[in-house]
C-alpha positions as a LaTeX table, in Angstrom:
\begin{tabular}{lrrr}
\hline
Residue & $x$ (\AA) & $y$ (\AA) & $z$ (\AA) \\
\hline
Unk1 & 59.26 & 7.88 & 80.53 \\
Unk2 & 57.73 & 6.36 & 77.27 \\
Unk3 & 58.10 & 8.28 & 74.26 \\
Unk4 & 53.98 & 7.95 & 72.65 \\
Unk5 & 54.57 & 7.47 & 68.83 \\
Unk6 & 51.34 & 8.79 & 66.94 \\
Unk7 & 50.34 & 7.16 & 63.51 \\
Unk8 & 49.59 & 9.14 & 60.89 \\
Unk9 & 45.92 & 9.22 & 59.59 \\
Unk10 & 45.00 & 8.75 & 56.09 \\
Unk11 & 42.63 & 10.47 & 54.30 \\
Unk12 & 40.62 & 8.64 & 51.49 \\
Unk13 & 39.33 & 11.03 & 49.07 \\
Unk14 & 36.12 & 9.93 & 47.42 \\
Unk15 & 33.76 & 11.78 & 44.84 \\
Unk16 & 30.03 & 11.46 & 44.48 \\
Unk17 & 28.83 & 11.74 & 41.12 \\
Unk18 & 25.32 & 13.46 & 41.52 \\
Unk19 & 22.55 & 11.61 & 40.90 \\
Unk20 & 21.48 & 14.32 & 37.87 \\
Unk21 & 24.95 & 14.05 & 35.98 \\
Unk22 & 24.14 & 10.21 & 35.59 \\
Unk23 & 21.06 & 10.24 & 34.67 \\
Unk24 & 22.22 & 13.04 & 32.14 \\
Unk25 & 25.35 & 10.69 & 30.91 \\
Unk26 & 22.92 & 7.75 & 30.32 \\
Unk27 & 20.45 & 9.90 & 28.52 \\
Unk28 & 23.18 & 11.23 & 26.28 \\
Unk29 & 24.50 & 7.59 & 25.42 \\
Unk30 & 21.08 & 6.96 & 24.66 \\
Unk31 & 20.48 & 9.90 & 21.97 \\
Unk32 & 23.67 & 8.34 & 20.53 \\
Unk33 & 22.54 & 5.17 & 20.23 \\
Unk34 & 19.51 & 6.29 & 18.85 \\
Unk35 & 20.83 & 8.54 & 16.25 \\
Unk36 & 23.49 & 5.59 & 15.25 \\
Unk37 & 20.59 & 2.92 & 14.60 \\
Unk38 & 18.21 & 5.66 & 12.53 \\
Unk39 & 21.09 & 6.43 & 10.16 \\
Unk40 & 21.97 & 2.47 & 9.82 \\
Unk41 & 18.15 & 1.68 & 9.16 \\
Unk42 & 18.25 & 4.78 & 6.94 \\
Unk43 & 20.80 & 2.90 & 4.73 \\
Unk44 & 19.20 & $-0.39$ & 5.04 \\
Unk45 & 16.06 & 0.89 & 3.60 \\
Unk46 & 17.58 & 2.77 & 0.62 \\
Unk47 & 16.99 & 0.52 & $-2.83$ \\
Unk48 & 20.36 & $-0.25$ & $-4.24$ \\
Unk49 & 18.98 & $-1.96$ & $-7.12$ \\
Unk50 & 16.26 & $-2.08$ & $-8.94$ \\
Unk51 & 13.63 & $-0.10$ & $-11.27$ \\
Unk52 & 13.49 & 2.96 & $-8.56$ \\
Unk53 & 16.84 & 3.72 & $-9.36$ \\
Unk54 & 17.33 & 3.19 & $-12.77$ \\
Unk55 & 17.73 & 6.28 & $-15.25$ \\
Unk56 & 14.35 & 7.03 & $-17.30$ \\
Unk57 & 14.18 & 6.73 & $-20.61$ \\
Unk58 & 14.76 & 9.55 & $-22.65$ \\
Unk59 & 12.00 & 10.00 & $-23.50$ \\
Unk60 & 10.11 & 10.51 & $-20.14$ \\
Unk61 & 10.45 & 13.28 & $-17.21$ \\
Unk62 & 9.60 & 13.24 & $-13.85$ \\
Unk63 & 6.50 & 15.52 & $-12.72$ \\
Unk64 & 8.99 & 17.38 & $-10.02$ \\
Unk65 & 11.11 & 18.76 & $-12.59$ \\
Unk66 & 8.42 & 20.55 & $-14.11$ \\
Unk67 & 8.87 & 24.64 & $-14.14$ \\
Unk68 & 6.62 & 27.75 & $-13.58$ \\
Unk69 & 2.36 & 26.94 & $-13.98$ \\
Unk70 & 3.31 & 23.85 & $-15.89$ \\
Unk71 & 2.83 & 21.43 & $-12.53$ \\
Unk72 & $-0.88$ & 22.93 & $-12.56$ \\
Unk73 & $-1.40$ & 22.71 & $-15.71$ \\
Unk74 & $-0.06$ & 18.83 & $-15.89$ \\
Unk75 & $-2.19$ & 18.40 & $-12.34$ \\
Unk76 & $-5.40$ & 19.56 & $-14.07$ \\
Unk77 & $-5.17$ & 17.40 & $-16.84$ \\
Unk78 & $-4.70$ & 14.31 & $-14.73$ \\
Unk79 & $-8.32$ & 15.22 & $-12.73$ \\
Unk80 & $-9.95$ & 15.45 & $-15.57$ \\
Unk81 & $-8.86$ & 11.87 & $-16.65$ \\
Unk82 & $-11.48$ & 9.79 & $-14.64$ \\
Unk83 & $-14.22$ & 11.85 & $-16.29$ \\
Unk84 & $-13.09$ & 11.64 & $-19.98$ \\
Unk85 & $-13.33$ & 8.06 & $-19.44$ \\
Unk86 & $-16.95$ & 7.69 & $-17.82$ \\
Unk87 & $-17.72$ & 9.89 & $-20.74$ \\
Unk88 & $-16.53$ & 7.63 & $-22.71$ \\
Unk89 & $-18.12$ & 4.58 & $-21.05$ \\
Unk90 & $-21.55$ & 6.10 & $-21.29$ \\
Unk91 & $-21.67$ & 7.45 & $-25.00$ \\
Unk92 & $-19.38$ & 4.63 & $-26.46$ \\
Unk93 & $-17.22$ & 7.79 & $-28.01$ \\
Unk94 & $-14.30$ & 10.56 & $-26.98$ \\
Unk95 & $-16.36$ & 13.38 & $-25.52$ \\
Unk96 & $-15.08$ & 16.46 & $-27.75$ \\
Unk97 & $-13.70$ & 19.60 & $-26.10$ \\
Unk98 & $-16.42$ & 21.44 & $-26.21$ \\
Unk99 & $-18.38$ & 18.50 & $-23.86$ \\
Unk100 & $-15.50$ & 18.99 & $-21.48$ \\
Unk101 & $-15.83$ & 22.42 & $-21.16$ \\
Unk102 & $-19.41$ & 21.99 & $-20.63$ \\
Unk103 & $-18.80$ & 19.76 & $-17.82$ \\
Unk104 & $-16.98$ & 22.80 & $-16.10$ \\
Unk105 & $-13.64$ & 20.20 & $-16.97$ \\
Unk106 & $-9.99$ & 22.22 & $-15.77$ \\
Unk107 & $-7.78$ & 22.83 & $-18.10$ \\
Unk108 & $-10.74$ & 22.51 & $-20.89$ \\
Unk109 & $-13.21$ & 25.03 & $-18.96$ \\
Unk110 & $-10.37$ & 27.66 & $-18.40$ \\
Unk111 & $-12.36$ & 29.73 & $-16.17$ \\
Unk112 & $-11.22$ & 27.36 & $-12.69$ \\
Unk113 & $-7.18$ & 28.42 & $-14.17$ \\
Unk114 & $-4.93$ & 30.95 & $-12.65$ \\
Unk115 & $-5.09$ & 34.03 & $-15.57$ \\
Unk116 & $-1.32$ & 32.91 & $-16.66$ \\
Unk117 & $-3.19$ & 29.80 & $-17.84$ \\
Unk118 & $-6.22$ & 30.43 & $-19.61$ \\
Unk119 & $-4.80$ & 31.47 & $-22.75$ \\
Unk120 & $-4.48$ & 27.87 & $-23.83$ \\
Unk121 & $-6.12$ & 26.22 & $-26.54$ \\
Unk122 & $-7.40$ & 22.88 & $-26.76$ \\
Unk123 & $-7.68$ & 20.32 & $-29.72$ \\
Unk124 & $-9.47$ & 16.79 & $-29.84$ \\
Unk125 & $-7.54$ & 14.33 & $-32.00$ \\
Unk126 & $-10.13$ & 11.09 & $-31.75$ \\
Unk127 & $-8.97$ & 7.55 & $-33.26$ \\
Unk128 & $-11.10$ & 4.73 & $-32.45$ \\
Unk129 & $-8.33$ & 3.06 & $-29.80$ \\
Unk130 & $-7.13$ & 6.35 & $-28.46$ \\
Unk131 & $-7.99$ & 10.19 & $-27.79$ \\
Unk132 & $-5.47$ & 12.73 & $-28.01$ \\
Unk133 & $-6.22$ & 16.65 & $-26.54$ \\
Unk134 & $-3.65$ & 18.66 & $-27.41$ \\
Unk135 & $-3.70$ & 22.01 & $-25.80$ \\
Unk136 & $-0.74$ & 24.96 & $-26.84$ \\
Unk137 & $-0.90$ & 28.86 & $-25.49$ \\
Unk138 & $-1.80$ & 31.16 & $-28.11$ \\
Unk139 & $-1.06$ & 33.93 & $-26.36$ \\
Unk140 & 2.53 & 33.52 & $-25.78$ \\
Unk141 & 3.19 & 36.80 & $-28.14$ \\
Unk142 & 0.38 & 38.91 & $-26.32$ \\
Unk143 & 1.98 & 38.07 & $-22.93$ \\
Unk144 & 5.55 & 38.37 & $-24.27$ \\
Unk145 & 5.20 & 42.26 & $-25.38$ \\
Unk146 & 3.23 & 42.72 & $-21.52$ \\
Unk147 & 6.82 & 41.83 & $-20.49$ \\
Unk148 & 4.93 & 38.64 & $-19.08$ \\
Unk149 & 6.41 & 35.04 & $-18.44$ \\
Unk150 & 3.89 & 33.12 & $-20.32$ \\
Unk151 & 4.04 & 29.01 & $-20.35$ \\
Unk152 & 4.86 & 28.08 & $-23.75$ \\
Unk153 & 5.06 & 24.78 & $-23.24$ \\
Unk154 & 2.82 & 22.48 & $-25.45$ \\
Unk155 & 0.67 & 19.48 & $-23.87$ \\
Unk156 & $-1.21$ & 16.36 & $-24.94$ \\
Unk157 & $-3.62$ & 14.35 & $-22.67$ \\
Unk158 & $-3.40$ & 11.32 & $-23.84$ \\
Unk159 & $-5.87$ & 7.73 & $-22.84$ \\
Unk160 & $-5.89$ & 4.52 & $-24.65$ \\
Unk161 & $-8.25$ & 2.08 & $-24.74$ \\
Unk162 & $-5.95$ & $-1.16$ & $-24.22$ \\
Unk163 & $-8.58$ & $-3.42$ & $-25.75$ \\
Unk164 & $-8.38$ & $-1.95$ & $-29.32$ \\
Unk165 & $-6.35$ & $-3.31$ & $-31.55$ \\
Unk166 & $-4.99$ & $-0.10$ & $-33.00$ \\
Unk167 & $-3.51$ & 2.29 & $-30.48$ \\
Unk168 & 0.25 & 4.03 & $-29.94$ \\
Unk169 & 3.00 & 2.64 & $-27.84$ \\
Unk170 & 4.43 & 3.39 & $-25.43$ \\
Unk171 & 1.86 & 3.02 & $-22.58$ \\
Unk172 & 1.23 & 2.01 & $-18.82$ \\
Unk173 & 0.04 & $-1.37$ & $-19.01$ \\
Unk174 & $-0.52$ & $-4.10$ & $-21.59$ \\
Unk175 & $-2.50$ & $-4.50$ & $-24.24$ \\
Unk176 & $-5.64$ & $-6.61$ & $-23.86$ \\
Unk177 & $-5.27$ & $-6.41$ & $-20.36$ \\
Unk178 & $-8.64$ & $-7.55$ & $-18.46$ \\
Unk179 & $-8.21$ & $-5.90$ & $-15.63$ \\
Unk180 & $-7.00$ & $-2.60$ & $-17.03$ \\
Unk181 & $-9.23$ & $-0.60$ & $-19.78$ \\
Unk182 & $-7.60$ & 2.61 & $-20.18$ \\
Unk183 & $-4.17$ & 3.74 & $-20.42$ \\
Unk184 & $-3.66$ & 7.57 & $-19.79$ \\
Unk185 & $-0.67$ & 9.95 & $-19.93$ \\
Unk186 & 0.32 & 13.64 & $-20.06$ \\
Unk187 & 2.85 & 14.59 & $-22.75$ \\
Unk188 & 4.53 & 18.03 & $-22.56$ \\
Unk189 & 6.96 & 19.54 & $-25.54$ \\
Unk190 & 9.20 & 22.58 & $-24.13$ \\
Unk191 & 7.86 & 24.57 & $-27.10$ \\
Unk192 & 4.58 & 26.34 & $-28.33$ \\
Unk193 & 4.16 & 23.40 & $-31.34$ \\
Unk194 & 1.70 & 22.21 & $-33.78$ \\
Unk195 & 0.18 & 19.12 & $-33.08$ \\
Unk196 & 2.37 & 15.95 & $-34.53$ \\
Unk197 & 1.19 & 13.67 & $-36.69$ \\
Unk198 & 3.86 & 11.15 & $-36.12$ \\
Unk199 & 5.29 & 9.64 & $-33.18$ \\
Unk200 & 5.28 & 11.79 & $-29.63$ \\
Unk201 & 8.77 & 10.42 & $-29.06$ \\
Unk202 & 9.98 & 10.61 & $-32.17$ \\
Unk203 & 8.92 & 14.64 & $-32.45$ \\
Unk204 & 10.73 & 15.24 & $-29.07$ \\
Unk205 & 7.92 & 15.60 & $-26.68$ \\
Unk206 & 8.12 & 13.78 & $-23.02$ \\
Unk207 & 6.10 & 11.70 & $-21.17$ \\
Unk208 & 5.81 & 13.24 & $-17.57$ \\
Unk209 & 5.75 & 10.64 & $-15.03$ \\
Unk210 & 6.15 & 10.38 & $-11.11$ \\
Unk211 & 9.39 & 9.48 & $-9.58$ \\
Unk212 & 7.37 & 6.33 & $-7.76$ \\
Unk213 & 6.29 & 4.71 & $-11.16$ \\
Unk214 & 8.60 & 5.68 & $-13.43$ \\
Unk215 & 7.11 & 3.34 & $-16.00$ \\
Unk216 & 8.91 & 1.97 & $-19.05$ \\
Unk217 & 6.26 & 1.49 & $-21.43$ \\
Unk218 & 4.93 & $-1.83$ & $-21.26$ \\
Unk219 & 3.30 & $-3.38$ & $-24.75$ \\
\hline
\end{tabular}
C-alpha cells in the first residue's frame, strides 16, 4: 500500500487599496504641493531691497497709521485736490475758502462731515507758487467738557505749482517738470496749532503719505 503524501497549500495574502483611498492620497499630495509652491512664490515676490522697504523719513507718516476721524478727514482733503486746481486753472489764482465752500468742497463745506468733524476751521495761506489751507478744531474745549473725543489734530492741504520759481521743498515731483504742474500733499501736526510760518518739517508736522509711494521729496 502507498502511503499518499499531501503538499501543503499556500496562501498568498494580497490587499486592494480601494479605488477612493487613492484617489484621496493623490489629492492630498497635491494640496501639499500646492501649498509648498504658494508659500515659495510668496517669498519670491516679497521686495528685499529697494525704496518699498526702506524706513520713511522722519518727517513723513503713512496714511494707515492715522487714528480716530483723522483718515476722513485726510481722505476729504485729497478729493478736493483736483478741484482746487481746475479752480486754479480757470481764474489764474488760489480759490479762497470761502469759494470752496461754495462749491459744496468736503472738509471746506463742513455740512457733507460726520458731526465729530465739523468743528474745524479753515485758513487760506496764498503765495504765488503755492497754496496752503490750514484747517485746526476750535472746538476741542467744547467737546472736551461733553466728555467727547474730539480730533485735535491740526492739518494743511498743501499744492504747488512746480513751474514757479518760488515754492517750499519737500515735494512729489521736480521742479519745472513738463509733464507735472501741481504738486499736492496733506500735512497733519498731532496738536491743535497755529499756523507756522516757517518750515512744516522744521515745526514738527508730517507729511502723510501711502505705504505704495512713500516719496522722498524730490527737488
Amino acid at each position: 500500500m502507498v502511503e499518499e503524501r499531501t503538499t501543503p497549500k499556500v496562501y498568498r495574502e494580497v490587499l486592494v487599496v480601494p479605488l477612493a483611498a487613492r484617489r484621496e492620497a493623490l489629492a492630498l499630495t497635491g494640496v501639499i504641493f500646492l501649498i509648498m509652491l504658494l508659500m515659495g512664490l510668496r517669498f519670491y515676490l516679497l521686495p528685499s531691497s529697494g525704496k518699498d522697504v526702506q524706513a520713511l523719513p522722519s518727517y513723513q507718516v503713512k496714511d494707515i497709521t492715522l487714528k480716530n476721524q483723522a483718515p476722513i478727514l485726510y481722505r476729504a482733503l485729497l478729493s478736493a485736490i483736483t478741484d482746487i486746481q481746475d479752480l486754479r486753472d480757470e481764474s489764474g489764482k488760489w480759490p479762497t475758502v470761502a469759494e470752496l465752500k461754495e462749491e459744496a468742497l468736503p472738509p471746506f463745506a463742513s455740512n457733507f462731515l460726520p458731526v465729530g468733524l465739523r468743528g474745524f476751521h479753515w485758513i487760506g495761506y496764498s503765495h504765488q507758487g503755492w497754496v496752503d489751507y490750514y484747517g485746526f478744531n476750535k472746538d476741542v474745549g467744547s467737546e472736551e467738557k461733553q466728555a467727547s473725543d474730539p480730533l485735535e489734530n491740526s492739518f494743511i492741504l498743501r499744492i504747488i505749482d512746480l513751474r514757479s520759481k518760488d515754492h517750499p521743498h519737500p515735494h512729489l515731483g521736480r521742479d519745472n517738470d513738463v509733464k507735472m504742474r501741481y504738486s499736492a500733499q496733506v500735512w497733519m501736526n498731532p496738536q491743535s496749532v497755529d499756523y507756522p510760518a516757517t518750515s512744516l518739517v522744521v515745526k514738527g508736522w508730517k507729511w502723510i503719505v501711502q505705504p505704495v509711494f512713500a516719496p522722498g521729496g524730490e527737488n
